[in-house]
N, C-alpha and C positions, 0 to 999 in steps of 0.2 A: 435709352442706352445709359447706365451704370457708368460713371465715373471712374476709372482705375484708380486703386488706395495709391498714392506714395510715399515710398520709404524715407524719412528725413536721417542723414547721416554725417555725424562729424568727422572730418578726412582733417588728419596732420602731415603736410608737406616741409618732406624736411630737402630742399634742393638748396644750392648759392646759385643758378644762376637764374636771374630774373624772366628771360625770355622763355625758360622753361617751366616758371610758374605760370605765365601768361596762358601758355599754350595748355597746361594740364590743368588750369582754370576753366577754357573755353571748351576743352571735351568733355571734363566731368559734370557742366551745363549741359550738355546737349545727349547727356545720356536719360533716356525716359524714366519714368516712373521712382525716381531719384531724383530728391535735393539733399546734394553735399555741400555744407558749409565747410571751405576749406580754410586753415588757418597753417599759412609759411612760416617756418622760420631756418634760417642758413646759418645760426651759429652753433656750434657743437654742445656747449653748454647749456641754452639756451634749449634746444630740441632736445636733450635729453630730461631736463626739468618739467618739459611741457609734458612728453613721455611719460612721467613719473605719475606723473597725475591722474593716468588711467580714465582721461578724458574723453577719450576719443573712440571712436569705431574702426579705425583705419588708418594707417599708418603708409604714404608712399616714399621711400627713402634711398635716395640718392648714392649711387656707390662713391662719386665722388664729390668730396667734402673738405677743399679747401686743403689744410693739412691733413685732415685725416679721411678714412676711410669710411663709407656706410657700416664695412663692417663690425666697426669700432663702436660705432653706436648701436648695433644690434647685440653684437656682445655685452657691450654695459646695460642696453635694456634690460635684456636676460635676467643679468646678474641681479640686478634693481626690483626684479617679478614685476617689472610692464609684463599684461596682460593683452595689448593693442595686438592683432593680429600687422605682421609687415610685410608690405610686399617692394621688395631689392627691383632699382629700376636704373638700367647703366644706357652707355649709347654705343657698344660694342656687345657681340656675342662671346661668350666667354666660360665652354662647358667645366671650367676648373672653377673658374667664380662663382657657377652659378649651383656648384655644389659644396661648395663652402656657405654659401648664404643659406644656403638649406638645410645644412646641420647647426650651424648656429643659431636658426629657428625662425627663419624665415617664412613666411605662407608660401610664396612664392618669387621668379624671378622672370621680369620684362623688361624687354627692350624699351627704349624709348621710342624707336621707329613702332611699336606695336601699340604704341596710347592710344591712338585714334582703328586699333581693329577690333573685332569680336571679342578674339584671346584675351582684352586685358580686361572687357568687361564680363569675361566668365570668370576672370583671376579675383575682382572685388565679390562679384558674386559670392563664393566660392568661401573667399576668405572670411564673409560676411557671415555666413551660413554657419564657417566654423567657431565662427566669435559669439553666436549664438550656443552650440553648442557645449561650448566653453563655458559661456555663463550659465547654463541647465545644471551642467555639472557640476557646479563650483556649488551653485545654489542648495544642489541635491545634499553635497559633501555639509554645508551649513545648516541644512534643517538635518542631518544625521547627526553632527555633533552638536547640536540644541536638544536632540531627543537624547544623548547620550549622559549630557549633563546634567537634565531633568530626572533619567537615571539615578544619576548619582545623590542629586537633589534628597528624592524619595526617598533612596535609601537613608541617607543622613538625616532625614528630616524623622523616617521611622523608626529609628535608634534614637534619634534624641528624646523621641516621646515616648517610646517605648518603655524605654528607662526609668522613667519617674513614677509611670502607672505602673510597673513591674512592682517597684517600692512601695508603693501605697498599697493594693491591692494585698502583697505579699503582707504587710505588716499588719492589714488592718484583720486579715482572717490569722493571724497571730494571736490577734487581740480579740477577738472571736471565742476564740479555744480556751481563752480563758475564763473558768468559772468567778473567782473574786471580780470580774465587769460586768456581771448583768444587769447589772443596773443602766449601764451605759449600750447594750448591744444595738437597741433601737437607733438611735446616732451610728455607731460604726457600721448596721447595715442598711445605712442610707448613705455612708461613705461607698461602700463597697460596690452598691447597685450604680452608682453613679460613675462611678470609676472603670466599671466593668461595662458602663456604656458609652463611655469615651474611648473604651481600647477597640470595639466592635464598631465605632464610626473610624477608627483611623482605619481598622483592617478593611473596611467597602471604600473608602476613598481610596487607598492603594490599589487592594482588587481595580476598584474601576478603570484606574490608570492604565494597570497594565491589559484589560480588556480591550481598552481604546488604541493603546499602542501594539494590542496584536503580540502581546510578552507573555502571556501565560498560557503555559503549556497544563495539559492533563500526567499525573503521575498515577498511571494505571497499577494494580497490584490484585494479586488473590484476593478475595474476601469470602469469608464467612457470610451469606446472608440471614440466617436466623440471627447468630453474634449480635450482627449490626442494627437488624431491626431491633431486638430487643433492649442494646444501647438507648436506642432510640426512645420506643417505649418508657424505658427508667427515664429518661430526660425529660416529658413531659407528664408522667400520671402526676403527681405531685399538683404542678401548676394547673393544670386542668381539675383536677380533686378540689384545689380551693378557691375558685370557682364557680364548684359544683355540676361541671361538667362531665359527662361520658366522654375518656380519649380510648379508643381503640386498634389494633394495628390490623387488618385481615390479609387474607391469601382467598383472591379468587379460582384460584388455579393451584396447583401444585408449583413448586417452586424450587429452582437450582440451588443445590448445597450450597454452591462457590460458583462466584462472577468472578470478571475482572474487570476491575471498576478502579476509578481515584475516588475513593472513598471520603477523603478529607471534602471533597466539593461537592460530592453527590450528597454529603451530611448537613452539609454548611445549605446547601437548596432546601432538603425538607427542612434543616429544622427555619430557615427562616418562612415558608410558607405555615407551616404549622405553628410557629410563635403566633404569626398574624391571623392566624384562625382562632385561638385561644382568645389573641387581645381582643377581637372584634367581636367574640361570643357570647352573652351575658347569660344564655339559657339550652340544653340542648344536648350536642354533642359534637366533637370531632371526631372523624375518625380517618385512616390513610387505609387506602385499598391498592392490593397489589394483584397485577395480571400477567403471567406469560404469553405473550400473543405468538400465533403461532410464523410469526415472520423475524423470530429472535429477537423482540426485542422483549424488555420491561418495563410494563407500565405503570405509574404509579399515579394514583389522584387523592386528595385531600379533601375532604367536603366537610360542610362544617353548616352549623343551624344558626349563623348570626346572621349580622346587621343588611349585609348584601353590599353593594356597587351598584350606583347607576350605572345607566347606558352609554351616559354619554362620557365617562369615566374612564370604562371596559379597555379602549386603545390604549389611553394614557398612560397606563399604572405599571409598562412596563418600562416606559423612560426614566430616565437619572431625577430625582427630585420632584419627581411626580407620587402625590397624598391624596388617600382618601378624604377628602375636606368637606366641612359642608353637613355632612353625616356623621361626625363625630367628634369628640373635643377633643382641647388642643393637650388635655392631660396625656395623653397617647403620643409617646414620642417617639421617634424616630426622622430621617432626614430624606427619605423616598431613595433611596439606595437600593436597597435588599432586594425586590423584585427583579429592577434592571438586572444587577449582576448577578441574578439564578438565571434570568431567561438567556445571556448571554453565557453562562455556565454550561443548560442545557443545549444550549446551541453546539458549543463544543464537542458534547458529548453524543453528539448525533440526533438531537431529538428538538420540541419547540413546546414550552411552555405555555399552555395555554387557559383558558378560564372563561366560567361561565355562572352567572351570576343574577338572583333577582332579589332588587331591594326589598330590606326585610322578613328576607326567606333562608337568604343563606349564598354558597359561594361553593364553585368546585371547583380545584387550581389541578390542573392534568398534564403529564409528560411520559415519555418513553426515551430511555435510552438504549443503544445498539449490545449485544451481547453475543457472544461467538456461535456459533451452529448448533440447535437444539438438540443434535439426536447425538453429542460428545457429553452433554448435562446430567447428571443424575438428580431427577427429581422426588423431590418429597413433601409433603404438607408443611404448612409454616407451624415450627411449636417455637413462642419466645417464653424467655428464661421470666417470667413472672415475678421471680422471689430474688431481685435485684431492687436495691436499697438505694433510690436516689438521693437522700437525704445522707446518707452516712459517707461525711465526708474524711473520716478523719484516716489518721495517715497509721500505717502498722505500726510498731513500737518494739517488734523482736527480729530487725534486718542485723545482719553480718556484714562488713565491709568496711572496706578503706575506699573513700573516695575521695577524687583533686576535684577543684572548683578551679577553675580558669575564668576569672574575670577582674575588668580592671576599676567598677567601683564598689566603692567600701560598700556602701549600704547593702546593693545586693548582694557582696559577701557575706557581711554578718545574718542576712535573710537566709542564704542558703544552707548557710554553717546551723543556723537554729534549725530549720526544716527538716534536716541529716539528719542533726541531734534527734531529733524527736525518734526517729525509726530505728534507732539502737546503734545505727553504722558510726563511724565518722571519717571526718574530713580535714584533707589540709591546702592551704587558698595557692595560689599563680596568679600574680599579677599580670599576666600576658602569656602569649604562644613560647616564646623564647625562654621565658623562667618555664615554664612547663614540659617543653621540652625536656632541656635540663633534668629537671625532677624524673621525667620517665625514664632519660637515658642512665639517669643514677642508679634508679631504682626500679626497672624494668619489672617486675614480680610483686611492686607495694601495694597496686592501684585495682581496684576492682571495677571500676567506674568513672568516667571523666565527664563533668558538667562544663560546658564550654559555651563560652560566649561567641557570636558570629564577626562580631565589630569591636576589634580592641587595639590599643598604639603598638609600634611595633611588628609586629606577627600576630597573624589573628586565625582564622580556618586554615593558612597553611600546614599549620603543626598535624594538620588527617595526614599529609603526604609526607610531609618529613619525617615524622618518629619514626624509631628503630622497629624492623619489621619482625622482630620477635616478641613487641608486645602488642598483643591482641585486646584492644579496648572498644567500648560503649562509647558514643559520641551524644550530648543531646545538644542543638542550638539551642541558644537563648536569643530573645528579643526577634 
């Protein structure tokens, strides 16, 4: 026979008379499955101190108290945010007192004659249970304003970094563009390549945050799928070409004009699956294959003629910080991110990333995601736009316009104001939502365009809702 657990509980008696401590000593002994450590005290000051401390489990307290009343100190508990649940204990019945104890926040209210019945050990019970409940919730309320803060944290933390890599980045293909440096390009596109891989670790460490915390939602919209694959396409023939790799895009099946899809993550999954098919390929080919399966969804696989995965790898490679190691050098960088938050992407998206794989032969990465009812689709073969120039990065140089910049540091000013420049438009700066305002309310008909930062002193994104609703503008976030 099991031993029954006992509950240990600290009980604060606040009576003056002494033979009633005795006596609510020797009953609170003699109730099972409970040891209560009581500790009296009869002076008013004195018991409210002790009160304060939020020491205790249990509070029995005396209506009457010398000059003053029990109630006197349950109100001041109150006021003080004691949490001790209290239970009001008189030696008269008193249906007026014993609903005044009860609004001032009493657990509950027992006779003295009733210490030694059932009632008063259902009333600790009772009160116990809810002192529990109390601290769940309190708890609950604590790790929500922990996560809120970590919130805040991120965001502040991804604006702070934001910002400087924006400056670099922005400057250093400035300095790109310019012919009289080439002598120098090799340095600044070693600046750039490095820079541009510190802003895609901070975007997976965020991503992953908010993955973990259940934050990131899908921003479903139209899509063009030829458009998109052929994006796609331009993004890696290039890298794939030097190389000397075959990249390709195919259409097993015919395929929907227009999905609806978040496009931004659905892009962000292949291209990091097919980055990592590039970097791990020395010989061969990539190529992505796409299938309409006839259960509406879309399926998409990667396969690729490089290095492979071992077996005992295969589980791994989709947790946080989990590398291919072992099988490749440490030149190949990355921080084991990328996987995790596509498979956790594709999860989203109704589908499960999966992969199959043998060393030194090569690697298939395959998923499906969900798509609305087949027979509302109009299909057609996949044609991508071929004669897209991924190398030609430079900017037009015959745009028309007046455009405001909304941001509140200099550097990125001056970066944006050059940028502008170049396209023939121009520009005039807002140090914040509230000068910008302003400026549109002046000048409601100046602006063609407004480049806006998301994080600025002052007024920052509110100025989408405040400006006057007869000027019709362009919004881009920054950072």
């Amino acid at each position: 026979m099991t031993k029954e657990s006992v509950s240990e509980v600290n009980v604060l008696l606040i009576e003056d008379d002494e033979d009633d401590y005795i006596l609510t000593l020797d009953y609170l002994e003699s109730i099972p499955n409970f040891r209560f450590n009581l500790v009296w005290q009869s002076q008013y000051q004195q018991a409210l101190e002790a009160l304060e401390s939020n020491g205790f489990d249990l509070c029995l307290l005396d209506y009457q108290l010398g000059p003053q009343t029990g109630l006197s100190v349950l109100k001041e508990a109150r006021a003080r945010q004691v949490h001790t649940p209290i239970i009001m204990l008189t030696g008269q019945s008193d249906e007026v007192l014993d609903n005044e104890a009860l609004k001032a926040g009493a657990e509950d209210f027992v006779l003295k004659s009733e210490i030694s019945s059932a009632r008063f050990i259902r009333s600790i019970r009772y009160a116990l249970a809810r002192k529990e409940l109390e601290r769940e919730r309190l708890e609950r309320l604590r790790v929500e304003s922990d996560s809120r803060a970590k919130d805040r944290f991120l965001a502040h933390l991804s604006h702070e970094l934001r910002t400087p890599l924006t400056s670099i980045l922005g400057y250093t293909n400035l300095l790109l563009s310019r012919e009289e440096l080439q002598n120098v390009k090799p340095e600044l596109s070693i600046i750039n390549n490095n820079s541009e891989h510190l802003l895609n670790l901070l975007n997976d460490v965020l991503d992953l945050s908010k993955l973990k915390e259940n934050r990131l939602q899908l921003n479903k919209q139209d899509t063009c799928l030829s458009i998109f694959l052929s994006d796609l396409y331009s993004l890696f023939k290039m890298a794939a070409a030097k190389k000397g790799l075959s990249f390709s895009i195919e259409a097993k099946t015919p395929l929907p004009q227009d999905v609806k899809v978040d496009k931004t993550r659905l892009k962000q999954v292949l291209i990091n699956i097919i980055y990592n098919a590039i970097k791990f390929t020395s010989s061969g080919f990539v190529k992505v294959e796409i299938t309409l399966q006839a259960d509406a969804k879309l399926e998409f696989k990667v396969i690729d003629t490089g290095i492979g995965i071992p077996c005992e790898k295969l589980k791994r490679i989709f947790k946080p910080f989990e590398q291919v190691q072992n099988v490749t050098t440490r030149t190949d960088e990355g921080a084991g991110l990328g996987l995790a938050i596509s498979s956790a992407l594709i999860k989203l998206m109704g589908g499960e990333l999966a992969v199959e794989s043998t060393l030194g032969e090569g690697s298939e990465f395959g998923f499906s995601i969900d798509l609305d009812a087949i027979d509302k689709m109009t299909l057609a073969p996949l044609m991508l736009d071929k004669t897209q120039n991924a190398t030609d990065n430079s900017l037009p140089s015959d745009l028309q316009g007046h455009i405001l910049i909304v941001e509140d540091i200099s550097e990125i000013q001056m970066l944006l104001r050059t940028l502008i420049g170049q396209t023939g438009a121009t520009a005039e700066i807002a140090g914040d939502g509230i000068e910008a305002l302003a400026m549109l309310k002046d000048n409601p008909d100046k602006y063609d365009l407004v480049f806006m930062d998301l994080h600025m002193p002052r007024m920052d994104d509110q100025i989408l809702s405040l400006h006057s609703e007869s000027v019709i503008l362009t919004y881009l976030l920054l950072h």
